[in-house]
Residue frames relative to the residue before (quaternion, step in Angstrom):
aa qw qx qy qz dx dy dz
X 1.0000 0.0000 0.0000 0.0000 0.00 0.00 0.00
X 0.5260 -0.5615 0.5338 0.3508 3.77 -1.23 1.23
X 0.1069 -0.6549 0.7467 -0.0453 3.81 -1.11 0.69
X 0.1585 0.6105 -0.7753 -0.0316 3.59 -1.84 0.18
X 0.8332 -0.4712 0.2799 0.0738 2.46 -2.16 0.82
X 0.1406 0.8514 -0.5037 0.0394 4.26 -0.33 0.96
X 0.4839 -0.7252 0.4587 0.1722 3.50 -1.03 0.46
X 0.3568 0.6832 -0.6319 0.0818 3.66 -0.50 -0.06
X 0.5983 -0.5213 0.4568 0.4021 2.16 -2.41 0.32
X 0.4284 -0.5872 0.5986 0.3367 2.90 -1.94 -1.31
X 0.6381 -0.4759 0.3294 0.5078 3.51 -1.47 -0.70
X 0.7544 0.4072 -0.2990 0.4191 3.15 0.89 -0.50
X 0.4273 -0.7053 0.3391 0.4527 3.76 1.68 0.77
X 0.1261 0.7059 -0.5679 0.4041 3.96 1.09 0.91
X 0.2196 -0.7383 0.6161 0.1646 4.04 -1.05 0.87
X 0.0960 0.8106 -0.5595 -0.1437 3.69 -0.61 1.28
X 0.4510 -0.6493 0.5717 0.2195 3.27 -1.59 0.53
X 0.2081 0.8202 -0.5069 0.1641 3.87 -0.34 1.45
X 0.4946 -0.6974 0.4542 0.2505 3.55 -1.22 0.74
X 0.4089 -0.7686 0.4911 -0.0285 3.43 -1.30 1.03
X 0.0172 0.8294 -0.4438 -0.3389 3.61 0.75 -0.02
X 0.6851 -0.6282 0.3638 0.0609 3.45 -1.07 0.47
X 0.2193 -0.8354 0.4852 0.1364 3.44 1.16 1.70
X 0.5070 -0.4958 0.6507 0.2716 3.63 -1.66 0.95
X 0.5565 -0.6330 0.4985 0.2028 3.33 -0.82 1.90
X 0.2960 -0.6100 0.7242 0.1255 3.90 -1.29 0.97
X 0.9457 -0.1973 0.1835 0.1819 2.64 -2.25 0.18
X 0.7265 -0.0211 -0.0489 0.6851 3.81 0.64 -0.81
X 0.2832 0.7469 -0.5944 0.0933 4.23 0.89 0.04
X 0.1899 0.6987 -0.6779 -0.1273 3.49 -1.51 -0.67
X 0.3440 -0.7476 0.5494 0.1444 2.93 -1.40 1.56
X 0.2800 -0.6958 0.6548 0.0930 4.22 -0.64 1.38
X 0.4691 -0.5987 0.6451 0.0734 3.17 -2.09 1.11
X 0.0552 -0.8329 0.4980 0.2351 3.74 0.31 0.32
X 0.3728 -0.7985 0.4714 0.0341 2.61 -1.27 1.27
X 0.6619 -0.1938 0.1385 0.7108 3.04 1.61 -1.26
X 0.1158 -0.7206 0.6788 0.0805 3.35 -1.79 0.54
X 0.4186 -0.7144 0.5274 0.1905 2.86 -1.24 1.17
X 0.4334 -0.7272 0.4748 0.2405 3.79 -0.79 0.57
X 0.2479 -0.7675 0.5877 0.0640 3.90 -0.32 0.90
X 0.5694 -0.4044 0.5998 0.3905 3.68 -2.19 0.27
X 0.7969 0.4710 -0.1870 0.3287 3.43 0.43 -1.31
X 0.3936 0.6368 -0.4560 0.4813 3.71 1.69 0.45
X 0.6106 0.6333 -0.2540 0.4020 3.17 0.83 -1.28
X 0.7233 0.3860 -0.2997 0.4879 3.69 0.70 -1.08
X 0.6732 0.4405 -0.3392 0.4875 3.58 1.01 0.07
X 0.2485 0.7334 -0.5966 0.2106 4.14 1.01 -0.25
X 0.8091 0.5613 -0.0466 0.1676 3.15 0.66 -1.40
X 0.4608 0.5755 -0.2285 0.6359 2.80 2.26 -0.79
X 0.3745 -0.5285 0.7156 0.2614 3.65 -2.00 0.80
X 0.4068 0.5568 -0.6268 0.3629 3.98 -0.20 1.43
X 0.6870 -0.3385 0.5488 0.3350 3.01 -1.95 0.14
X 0.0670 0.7892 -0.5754 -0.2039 3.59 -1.03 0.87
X 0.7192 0.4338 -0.4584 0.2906 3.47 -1.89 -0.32
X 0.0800 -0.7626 0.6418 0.0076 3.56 -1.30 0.77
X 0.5400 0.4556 -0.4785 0.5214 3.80 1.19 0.50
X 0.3203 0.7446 -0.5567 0.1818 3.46 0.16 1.22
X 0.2332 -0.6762 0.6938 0.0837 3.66 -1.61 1.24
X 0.2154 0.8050 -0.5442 0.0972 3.41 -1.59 0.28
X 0.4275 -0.7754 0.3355 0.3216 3.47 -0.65 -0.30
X 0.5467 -0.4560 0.5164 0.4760 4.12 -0.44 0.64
X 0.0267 0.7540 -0.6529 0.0671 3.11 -1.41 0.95
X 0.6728 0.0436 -0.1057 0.7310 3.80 1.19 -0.66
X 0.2709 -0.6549 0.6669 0.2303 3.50 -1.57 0.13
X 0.0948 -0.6933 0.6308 0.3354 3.49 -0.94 0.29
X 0.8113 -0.4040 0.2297 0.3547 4.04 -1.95 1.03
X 0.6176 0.5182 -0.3765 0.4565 3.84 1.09 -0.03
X 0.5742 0.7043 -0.3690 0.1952 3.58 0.76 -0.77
X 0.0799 0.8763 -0.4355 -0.1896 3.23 -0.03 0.49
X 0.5333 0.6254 -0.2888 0.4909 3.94 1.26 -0.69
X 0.7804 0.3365 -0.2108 0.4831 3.49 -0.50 -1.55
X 0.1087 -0.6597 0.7378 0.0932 3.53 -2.24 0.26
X 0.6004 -0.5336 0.4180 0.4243 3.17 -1.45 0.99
X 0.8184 0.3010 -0.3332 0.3584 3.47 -1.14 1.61
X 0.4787 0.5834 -0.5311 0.3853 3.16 1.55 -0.16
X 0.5018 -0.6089 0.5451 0.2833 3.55 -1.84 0.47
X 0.1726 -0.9570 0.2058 -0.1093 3.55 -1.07 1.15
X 0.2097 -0.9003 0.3778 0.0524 3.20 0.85 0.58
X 0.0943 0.6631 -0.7401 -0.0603 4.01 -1.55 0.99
X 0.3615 -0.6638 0.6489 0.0873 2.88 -1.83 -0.25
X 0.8805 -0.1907 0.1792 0.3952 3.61 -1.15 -0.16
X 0.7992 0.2472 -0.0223 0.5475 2.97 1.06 -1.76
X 0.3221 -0.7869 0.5257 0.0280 3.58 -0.93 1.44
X 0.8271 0.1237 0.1210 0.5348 3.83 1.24 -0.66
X 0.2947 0.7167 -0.6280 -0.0710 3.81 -1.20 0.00
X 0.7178 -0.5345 0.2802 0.3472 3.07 -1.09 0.27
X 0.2096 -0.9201 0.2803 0.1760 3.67 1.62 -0.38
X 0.4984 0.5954 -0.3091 0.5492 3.09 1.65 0.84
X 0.6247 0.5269 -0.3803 0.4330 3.85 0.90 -0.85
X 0.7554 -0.2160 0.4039 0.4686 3.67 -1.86 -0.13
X 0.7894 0.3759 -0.2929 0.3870 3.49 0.29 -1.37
X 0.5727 0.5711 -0.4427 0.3871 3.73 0.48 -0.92
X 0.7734 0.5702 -0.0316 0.2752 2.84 0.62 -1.86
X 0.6133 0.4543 -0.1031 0.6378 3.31 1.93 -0.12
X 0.3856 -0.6466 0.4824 0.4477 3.71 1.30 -0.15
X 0.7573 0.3940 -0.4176 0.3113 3.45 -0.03 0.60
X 0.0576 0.8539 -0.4922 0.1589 3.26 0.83 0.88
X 0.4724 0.4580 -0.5967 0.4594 3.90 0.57 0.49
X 0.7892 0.4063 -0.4167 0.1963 3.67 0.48 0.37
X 0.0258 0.9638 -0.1595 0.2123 2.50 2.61 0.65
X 0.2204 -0.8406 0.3797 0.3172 3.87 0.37 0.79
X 0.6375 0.3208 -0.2039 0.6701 3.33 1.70 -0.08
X 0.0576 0.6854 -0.6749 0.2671 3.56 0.35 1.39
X 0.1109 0.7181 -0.6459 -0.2343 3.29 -1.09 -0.04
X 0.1858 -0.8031 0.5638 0.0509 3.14 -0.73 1.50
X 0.7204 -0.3488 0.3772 0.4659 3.71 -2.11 0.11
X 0.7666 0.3189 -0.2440 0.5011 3.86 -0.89 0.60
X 0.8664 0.1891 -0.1618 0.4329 3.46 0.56 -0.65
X 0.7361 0.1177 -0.1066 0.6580 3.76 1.12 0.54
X 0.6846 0.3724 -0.2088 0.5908 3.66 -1.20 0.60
X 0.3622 0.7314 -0.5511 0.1739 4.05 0.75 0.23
X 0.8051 0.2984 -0.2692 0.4362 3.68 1.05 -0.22
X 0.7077 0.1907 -0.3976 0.5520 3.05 0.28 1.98
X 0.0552 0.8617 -0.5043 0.0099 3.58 -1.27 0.38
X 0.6893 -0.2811 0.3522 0.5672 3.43 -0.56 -0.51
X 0.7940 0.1943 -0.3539 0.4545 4.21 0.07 -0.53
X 0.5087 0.6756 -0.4646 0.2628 3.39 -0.45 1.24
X 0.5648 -0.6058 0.3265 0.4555 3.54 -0.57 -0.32
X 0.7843 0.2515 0.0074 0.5671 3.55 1.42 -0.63
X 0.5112 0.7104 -0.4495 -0.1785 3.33 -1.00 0.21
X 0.6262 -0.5548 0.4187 0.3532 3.98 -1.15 -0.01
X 0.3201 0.6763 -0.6435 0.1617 3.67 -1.06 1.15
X 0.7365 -0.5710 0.2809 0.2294 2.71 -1.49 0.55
X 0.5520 -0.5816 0.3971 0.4465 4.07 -0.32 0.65
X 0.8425 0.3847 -0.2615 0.2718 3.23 0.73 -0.82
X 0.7041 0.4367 -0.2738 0.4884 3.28 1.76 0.81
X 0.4596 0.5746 -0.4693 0.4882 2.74 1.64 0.90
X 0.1505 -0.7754 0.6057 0.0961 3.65 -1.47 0.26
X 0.5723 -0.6087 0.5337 0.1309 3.04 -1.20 1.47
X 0.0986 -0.7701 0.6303 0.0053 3.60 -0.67 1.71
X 0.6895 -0.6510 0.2305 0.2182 3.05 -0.98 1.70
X 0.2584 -0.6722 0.4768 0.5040 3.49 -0.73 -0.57
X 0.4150 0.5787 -0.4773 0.5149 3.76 -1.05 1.20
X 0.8470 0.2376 -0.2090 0.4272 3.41 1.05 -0.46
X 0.7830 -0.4919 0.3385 0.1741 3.67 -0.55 -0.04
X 0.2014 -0.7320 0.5089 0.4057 3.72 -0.17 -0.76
X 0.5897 0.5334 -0.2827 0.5364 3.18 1.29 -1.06
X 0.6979 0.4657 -0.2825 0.4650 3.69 0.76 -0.85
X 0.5497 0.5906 -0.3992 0.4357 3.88 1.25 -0.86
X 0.5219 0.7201 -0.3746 0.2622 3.18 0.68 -2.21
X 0.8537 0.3316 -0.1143 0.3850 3.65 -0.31 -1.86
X 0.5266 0.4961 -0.3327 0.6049 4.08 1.38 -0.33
X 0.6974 0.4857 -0.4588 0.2591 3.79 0.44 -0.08
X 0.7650 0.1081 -0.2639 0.5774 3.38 1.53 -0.17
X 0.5594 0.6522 -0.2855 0.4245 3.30 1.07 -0.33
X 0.6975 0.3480 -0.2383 0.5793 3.50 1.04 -1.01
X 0.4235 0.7365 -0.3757 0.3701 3.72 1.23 -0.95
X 0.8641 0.3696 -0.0611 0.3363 3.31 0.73 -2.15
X 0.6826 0.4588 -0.3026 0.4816 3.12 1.32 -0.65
X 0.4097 0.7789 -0.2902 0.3759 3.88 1.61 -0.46
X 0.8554 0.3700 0.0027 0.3626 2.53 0.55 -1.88
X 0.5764 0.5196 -0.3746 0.5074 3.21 1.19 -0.01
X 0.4816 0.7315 -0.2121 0.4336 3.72 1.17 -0.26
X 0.7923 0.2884 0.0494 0.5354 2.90 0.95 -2.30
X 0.6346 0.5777 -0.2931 0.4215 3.57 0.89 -1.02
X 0.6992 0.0452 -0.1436 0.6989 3.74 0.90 -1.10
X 0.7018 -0.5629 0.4062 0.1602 3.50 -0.51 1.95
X 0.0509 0.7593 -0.6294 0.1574 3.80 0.25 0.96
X 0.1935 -0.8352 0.4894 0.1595 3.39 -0.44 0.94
X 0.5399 -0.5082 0.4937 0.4544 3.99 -1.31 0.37
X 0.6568 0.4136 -0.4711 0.4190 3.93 0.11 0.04
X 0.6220 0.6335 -0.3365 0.3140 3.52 0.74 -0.49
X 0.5476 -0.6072 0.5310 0.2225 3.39 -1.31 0.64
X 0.2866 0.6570 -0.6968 0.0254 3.92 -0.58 0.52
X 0.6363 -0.4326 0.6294 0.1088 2.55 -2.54 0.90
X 0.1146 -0.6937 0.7077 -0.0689 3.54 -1.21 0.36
X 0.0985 -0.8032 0.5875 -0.0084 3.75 -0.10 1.44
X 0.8372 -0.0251 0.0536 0.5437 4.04 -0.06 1.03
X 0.4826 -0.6632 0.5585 0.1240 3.05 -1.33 1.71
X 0.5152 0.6302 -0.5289 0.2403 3.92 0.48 -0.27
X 0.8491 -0.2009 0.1779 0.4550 4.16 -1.80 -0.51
X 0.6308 0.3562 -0.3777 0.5767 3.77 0.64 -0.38
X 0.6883 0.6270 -0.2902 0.2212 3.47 0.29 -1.48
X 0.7747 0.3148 -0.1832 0.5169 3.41 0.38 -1.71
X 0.4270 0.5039 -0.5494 0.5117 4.35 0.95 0.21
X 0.8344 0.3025 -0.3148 0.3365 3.54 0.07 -0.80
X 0.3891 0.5293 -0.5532 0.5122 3.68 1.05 0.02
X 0.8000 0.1834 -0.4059 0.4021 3.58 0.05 -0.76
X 0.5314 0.3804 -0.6067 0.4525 3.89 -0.24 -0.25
X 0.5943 0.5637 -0.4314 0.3782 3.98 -0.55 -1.07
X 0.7475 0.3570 -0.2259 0.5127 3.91 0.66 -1.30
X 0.5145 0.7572 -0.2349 0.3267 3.42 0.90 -0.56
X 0.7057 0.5621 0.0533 0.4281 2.28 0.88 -1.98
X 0.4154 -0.6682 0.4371 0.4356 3.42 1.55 -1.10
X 0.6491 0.4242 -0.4691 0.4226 3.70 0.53 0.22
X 0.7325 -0.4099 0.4668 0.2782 2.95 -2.47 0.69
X 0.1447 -0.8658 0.4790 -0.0010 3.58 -0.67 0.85
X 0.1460 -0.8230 0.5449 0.0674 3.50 0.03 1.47
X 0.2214 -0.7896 0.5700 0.0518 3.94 -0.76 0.52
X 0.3716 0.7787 -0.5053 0.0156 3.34 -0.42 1.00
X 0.2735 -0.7406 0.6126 0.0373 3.39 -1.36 1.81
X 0.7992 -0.1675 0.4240 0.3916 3.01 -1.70 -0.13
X 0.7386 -0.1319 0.2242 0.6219 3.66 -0.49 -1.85
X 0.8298 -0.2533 0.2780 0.4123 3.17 -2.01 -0.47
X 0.3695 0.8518 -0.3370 0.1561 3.45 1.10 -1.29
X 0.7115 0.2342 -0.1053 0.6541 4.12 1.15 -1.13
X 0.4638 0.6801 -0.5248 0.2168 3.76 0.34 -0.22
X 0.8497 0.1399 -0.3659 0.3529 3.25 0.62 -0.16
X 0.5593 0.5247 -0.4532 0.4544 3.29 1.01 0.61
X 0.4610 0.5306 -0.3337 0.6282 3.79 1.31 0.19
X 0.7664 0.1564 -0.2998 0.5462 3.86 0.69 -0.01
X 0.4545 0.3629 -0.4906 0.6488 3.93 1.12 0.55
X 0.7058 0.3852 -0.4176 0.4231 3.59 0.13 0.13
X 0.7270 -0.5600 0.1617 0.3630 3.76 1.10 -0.33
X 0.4121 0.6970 -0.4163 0.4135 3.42 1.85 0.27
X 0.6318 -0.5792 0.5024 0.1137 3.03 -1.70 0.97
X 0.7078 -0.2039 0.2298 0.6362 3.29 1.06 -1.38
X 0.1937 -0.7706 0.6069 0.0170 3.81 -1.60 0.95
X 0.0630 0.8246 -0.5621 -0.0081 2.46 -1.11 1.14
X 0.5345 -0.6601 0.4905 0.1950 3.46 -1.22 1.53
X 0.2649 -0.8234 0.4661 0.1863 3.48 -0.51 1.09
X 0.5108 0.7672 -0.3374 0.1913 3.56 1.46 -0.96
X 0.7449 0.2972 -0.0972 0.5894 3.75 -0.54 0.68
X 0.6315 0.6326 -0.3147 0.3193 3.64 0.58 -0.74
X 0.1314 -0.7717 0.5945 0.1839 3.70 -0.48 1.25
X 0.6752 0.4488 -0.0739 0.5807 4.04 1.03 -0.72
X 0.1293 0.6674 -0.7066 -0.1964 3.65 -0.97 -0.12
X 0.2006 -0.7835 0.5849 0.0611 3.69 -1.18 -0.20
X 0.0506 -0.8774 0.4750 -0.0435 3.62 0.59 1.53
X 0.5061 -0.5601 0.5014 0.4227 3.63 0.71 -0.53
X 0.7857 0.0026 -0.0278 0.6180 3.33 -0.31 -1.23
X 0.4011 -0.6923 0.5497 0.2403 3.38 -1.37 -0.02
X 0.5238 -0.6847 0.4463 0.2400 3.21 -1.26 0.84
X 0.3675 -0.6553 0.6567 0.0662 3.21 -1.61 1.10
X 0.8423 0.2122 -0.1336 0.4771 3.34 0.96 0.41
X 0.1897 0.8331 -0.5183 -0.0372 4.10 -0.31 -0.20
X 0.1593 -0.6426 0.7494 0.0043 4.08 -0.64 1.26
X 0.0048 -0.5872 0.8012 -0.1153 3.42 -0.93 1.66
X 0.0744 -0.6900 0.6799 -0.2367 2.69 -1.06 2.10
X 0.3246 0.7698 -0.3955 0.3816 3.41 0.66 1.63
X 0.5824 -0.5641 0.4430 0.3827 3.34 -0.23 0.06
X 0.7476 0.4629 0.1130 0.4627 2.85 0.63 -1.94
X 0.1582 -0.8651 0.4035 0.2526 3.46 -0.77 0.71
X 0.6754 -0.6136 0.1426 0.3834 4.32 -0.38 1.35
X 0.3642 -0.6524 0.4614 0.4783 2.84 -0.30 -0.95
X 0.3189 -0.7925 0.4522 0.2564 3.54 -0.32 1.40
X 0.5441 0.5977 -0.4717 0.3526 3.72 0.62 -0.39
X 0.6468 0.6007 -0.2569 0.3935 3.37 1.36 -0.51
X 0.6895 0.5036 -0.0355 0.5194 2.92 1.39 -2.01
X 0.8118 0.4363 -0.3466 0.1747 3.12 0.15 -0.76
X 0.2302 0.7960 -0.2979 0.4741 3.67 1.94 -0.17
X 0.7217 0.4492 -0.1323 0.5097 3.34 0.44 -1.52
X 0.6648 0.5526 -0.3213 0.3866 3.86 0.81 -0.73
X 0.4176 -0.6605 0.5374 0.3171 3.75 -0.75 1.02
X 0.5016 -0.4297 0.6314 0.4063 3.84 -1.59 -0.52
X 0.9053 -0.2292 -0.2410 0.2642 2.71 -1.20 1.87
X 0.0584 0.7710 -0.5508 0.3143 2.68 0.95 2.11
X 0.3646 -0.6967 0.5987 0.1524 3.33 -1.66 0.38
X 0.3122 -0.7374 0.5963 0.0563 3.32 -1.08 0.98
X 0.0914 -0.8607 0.4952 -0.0747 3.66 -0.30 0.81
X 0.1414 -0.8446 0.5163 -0.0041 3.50 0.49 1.42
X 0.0905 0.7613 -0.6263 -0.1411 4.54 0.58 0.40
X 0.6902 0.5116 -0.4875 0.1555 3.70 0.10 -0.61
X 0.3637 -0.6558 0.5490 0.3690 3.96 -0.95 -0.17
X 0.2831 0.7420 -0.6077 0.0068 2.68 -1.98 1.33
X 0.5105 -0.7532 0.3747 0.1777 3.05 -0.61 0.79
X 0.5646 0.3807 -0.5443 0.4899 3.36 1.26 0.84
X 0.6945 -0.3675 0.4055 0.4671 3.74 -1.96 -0.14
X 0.2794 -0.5652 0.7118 0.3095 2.85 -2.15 0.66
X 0.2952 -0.6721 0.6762 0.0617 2.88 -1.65 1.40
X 0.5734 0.7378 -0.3430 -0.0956 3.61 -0.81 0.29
X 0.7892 -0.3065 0.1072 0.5212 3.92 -0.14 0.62
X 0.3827 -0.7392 0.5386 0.1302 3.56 -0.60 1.11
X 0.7164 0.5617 -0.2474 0.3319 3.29 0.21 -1.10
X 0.6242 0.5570 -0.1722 0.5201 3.41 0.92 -1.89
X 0.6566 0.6319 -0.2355 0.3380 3.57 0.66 -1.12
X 0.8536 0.0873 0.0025 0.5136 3.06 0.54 -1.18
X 0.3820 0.7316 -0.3169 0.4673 3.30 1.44 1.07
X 0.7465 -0.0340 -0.0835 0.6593 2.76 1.54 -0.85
X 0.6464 -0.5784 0.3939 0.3041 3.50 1.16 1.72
X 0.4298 0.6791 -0.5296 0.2714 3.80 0.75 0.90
X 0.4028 -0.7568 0.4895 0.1592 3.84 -0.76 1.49
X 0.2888 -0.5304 0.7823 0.1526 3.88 -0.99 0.70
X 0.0496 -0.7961 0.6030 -0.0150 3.56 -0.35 1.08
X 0.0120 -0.8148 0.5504 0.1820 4.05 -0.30 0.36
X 0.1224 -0.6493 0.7490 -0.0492 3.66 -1.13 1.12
X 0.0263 -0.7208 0.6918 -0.0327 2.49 -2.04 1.25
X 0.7535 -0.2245 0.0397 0.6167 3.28 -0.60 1.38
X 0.6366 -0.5740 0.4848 0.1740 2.82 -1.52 -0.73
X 0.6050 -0.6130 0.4654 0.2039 3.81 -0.95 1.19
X 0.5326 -0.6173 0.4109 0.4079 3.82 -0.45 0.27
X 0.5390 0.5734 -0.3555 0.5042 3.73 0.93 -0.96
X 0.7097 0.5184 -0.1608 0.4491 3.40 0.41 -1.24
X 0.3025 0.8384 -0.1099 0.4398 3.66 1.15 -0.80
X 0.9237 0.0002 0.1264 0.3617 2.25 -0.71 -1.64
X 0.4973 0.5428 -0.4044 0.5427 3.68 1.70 -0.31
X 0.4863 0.5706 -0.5000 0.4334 4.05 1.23 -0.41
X 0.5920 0.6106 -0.2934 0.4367 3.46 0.50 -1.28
X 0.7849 0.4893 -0.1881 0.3303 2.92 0.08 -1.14
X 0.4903 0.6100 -0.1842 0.5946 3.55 1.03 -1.74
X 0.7158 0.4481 -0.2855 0.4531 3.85 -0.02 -1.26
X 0.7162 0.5359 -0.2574 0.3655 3.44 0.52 -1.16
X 0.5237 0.6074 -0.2225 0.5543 3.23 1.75 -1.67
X 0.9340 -0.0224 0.0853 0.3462 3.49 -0.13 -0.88
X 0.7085 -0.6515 0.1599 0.2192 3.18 1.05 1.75
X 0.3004 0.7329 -0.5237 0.3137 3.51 1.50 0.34
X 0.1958 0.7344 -0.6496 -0.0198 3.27 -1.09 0.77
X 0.5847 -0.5702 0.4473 0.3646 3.52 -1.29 -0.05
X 0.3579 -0.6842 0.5553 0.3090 3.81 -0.55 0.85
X 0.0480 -0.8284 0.5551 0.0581 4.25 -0.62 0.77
X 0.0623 -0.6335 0.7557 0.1542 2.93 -1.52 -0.14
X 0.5011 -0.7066 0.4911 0.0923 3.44 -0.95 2.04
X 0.0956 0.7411 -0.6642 0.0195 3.52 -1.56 0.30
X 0.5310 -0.7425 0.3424 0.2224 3.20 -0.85 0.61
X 0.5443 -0.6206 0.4438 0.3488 3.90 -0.60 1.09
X 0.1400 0.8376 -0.3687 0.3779 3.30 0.65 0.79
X 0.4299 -0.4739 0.6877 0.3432 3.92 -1.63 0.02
X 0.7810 0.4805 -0.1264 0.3784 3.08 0.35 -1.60
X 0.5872 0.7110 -0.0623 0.3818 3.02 1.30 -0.92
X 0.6844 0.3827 -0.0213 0.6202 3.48 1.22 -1.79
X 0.6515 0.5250 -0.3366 0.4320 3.50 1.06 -0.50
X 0.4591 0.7375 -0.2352 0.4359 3.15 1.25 -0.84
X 0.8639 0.3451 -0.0641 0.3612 3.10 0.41 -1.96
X 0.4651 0.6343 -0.3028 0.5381 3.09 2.08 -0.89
X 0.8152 0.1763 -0.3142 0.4535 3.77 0.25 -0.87
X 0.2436 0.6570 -0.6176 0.3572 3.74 0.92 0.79
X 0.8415 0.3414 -0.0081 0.4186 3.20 0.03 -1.78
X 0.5030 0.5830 -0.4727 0.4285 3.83 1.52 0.08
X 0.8185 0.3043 0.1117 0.4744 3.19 1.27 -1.36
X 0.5888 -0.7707 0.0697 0.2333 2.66 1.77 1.82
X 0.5989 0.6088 -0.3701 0.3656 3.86 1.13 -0.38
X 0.4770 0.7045 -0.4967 0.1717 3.58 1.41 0.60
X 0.1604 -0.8742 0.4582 -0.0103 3.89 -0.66 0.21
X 0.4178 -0.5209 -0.6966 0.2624 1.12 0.24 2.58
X 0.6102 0.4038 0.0103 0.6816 3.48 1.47 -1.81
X 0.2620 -0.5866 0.7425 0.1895 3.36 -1.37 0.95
X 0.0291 0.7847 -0.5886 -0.1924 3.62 -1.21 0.19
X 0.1463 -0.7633 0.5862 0.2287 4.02 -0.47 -0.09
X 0.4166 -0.7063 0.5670 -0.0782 2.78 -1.75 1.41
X 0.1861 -0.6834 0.5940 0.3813 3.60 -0.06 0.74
X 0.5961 -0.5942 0.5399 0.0068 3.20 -2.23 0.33
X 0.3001 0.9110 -0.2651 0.0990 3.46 1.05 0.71
């Protein structure tokens, strides 16, 4: 049986390099050449797990399975997070099928295969055709990264007159400075220290502010929007001041601790904790697109498809000095 090449982690968070054999392609399957993968926060929480890793993966069609009807051997390709839904429920059936009760998402289905490898198998109807204007290496990091920060924009209807916040200059962060400007709205920027200001206003921000030390901020207008794209969660005693009436708060990163934040402020001035999750396929594929339209790319630093290689990039981004998106390159 044909086999190709996948990565995962382990228990002891150790990168192995193992073979897969290669399932005779179903109804709408297609088997992708990877080209590149973009590296993610949310790889990291898997290092540890015996699965296939990475889900920001580009490449090119190489077999079709007898259902395909769109794509051709060679077109260039893009996935994401989400690998499947059932395409019958309210949600499917409404374009919003990441809330699919049979989604099958990265981490929780699909464990033997992923984005770092040489090959893998999904369905036509969750891949997406990456434009021409962009890259692979440049797609790679826009499949979940651009997906997540996008979609929170587009999905709850962020308008180009609005004010939005931008919480850290880092792999989620500096994508959404540029869609947000794009897009037509006033970008506010807020980091740590001075340290990104001026690459956060070459990137499209309006104005930055350095939170460090600060007991008060004072923005002028207020925001109608804020993507806190931090690890960490702010300090709301700080943040919330800055937030307009019926604004929306948009936590994208993952964490497994509680959100904690101020009662009062909140519902004083009717402000929404809004959760978003990646992105719908419609949505997608208008990211793609948009990028292509208006030159958004992800700033990277390359690594090789590799043991050696993924480890590398893994303790890049463990140990914060990545800049911005790690991406891997197969070796050929």
């Amino acid at each position: 049986m044909p086999t190709f090449t996948v990565f995962k982690g382990s228990k002891e968070g150790k990168i192995i390099k193992t073979e897969t054999t290669r399932p005779s392609l179903q109804n709408d399957q297609v088997l992708v050449k990877i080209t590149a993968s973009g590296l993610c926060g949310t790889d990291e929480h898997y290092r540890h797990a015996d699965m296939g890793l990475g889900h920001e993966g580009a490449g090119i069609v190489e077999e079709l399975g007898p259902g395909v009807k769109g794509l051709k051997k060679g077109d260039r390709v893009g996935w994401g997070y989400q690998h499947d839904s059932c395409g019958q429920c309210e949600w499917c059936l409404t374009g919003r099928e990441t809330f699919c009760e049979q989604r099958a998402m990265y981490g929780y289905a699909d464990l033997d295969q992923g984005s770092f490898g040489s090959h893998a198998v999904w369905r036509e109807a969750f891949l997406f055709a990456i434009p021409d204007g962009i890259t692979d290496q440049e797609a790679a990091p826009l499949m979940c990264g651009g997906a997540t920060v996008f979609n929170a924009l587009k999905m709850y209807n962020i308008q180009p007159t609005d004010r939005v916040g931008v919480m850290g200059v880092g792999g989620l962060g500096h994508l959404a400075i540029q869609f947000a400007s794009k897009m037509g709205c006033d970008v506010v920027v807020f980091s740590g220290t001075e340290g990104k200001r001026d690459e956060a206003m070459r990137l499209g921000a309006t104005e930055f502010v350095a939170m460090k030390g600060r007991t008060e901020l004072s923005i002028g207008r207020k925001l109608d929007a804020l993507l806190v794209t931090t690890s960490v969660q702010p300090d709301w005693n700080l943040i919330l001041p800055t937030m307009g009436p019926d604004s929306k708060i948009f936590p994208l990163t993952v964490s497994m601790d509680n959100f904690s934040i101020p009662y009062m402020p909140l519902i004083m001035s009717g402000i929404r904790i809004q959760g978003s999750l990646v992105a719908a396929r419609s949505i997608q594929r208008h990211m793609l697109l948009f990028a292509a339209q208006h030159q958004i790319k992800p700033i990277m630093m390359e690594f090789p498809m590799s043991e050696v290689g993924i480890t590398q990039a893994m303790d890049t981004l463990s140990d914060g000095s990545m800049r911005y998106r790690g991406v891997l390159v197969p070796q050929n």
